[in-house]
C-alpha positions as CSV (number, residue, x, y, z in Angstrom):
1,X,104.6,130.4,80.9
2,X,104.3,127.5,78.3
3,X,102.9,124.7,79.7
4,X,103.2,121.5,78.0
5,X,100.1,118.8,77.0
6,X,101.3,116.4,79.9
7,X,102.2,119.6,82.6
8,X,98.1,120.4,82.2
9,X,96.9,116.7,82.0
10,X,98.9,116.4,85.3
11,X,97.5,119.4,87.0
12,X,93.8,118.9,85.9
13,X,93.8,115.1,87.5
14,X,96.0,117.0,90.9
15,X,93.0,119.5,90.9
16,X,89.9,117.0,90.3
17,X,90.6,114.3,92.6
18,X,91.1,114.1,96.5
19,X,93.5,111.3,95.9
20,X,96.5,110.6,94.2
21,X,99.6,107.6,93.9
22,X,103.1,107.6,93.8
23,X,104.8,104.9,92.2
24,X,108.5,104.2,92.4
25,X,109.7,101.5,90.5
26,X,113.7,102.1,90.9
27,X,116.5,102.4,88.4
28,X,115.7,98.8,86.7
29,X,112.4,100.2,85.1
30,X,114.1,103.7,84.2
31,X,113.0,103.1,80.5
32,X,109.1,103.3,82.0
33,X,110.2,106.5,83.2
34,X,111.8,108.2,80.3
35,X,108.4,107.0,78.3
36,X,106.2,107.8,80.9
37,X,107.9,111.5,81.2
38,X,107.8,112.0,77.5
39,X,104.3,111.3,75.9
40,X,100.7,112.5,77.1
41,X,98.3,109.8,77.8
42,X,96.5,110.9,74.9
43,X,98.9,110.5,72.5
44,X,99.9,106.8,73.7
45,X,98.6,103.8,75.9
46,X,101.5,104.2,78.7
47,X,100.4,101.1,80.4
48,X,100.5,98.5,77.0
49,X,103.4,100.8,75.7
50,X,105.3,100.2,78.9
51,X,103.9,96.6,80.1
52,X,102.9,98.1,83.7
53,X,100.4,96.1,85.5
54,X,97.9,98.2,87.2
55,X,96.9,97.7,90.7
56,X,93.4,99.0,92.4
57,X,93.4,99.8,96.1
58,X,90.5,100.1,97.7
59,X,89.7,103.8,97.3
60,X,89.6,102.9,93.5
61,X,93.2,104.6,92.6
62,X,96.1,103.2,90.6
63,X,99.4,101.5,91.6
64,X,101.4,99.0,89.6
65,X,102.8,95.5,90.6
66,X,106.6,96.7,89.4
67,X,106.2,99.2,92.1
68,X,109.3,98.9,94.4
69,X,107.2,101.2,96.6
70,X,103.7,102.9,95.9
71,X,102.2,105.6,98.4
72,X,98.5,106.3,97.9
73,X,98.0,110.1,99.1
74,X,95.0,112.6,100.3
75,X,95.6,116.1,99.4
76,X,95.3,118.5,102.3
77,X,96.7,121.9,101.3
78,X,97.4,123.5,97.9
79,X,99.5,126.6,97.3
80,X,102.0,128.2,94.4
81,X,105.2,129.0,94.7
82,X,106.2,133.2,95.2
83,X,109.0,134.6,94.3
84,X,109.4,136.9,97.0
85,X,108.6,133.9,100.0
86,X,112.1,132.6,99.3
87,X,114.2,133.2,102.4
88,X,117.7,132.5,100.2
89,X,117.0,134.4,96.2
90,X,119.7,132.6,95.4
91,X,117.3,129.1,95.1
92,X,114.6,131.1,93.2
93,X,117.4,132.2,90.6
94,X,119.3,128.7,90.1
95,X,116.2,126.7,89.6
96,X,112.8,129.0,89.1
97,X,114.0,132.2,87.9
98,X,114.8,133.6,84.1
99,X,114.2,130.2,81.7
100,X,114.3,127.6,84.1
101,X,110.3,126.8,84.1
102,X,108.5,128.7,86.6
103,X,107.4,128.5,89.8
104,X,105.3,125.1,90.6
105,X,102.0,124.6,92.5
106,X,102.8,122.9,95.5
107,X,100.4,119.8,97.4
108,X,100.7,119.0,100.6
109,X,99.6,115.9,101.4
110,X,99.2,112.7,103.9
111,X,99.9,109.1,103.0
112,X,97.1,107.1,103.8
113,X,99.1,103.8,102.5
114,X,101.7,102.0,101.1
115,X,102.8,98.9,99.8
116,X,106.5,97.9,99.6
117,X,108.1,95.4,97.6
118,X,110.0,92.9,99.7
């Protein structure tokens, strides 16, 4: 499988930390998504490029202040996808099977916090 540059910057911070964040910033900030989805981290400064504010918690990861809701998470469990552990084929064929991407690595994980924009 061809991975692309931000696929393996993703999956090398998922596989060298304990903790990660999810931010959600809602369909008014889509344009930070589309950037944010588009261009490695290497190739541009997505914060300045995108004018997020970041946000420390205490266990020293990231959130930003447009959050509309930010979960910090512990990874407990890691696995990747099998074709032959899907209970209905039809799932692996419509979305994983042929030129659709490949099978994922999948984290399982606990929230440990979140903040919510009132």
């Amino acid at each position: 499988t061809q991975y692309t540059r931000e696929f393996i910057e993703y999956l090398q911070f998922m596989e060298e930390n304990e903790y990660f964040t999810l931010s959600f910033l809602g369909k008014e900030n889509r344009s930070i998504y589309n950037l944010c989805g588009s261009k490695s981290g290497r190739e541009v400064d997505k914060v300045k490029e995108t004018g997020l504010n970041p946000i420390v918690t205490e266990r020293g990861n990231i959130l930003f202040e447009q959050d509309r809701l930010g979960l910090e998470c512990r990874k407990l469990f890691i696995t990747d996808m099998k074709e032959e552990l899907f209970l209905d084929h039809s799932v692996y064929e419509r979305w994983y099977g042929g030129d659709h991407g490949g099978l994922h690595r999948v984290y399982v994980a606990e929230i440990v916090d979140a903040w919510v924009k009132e």
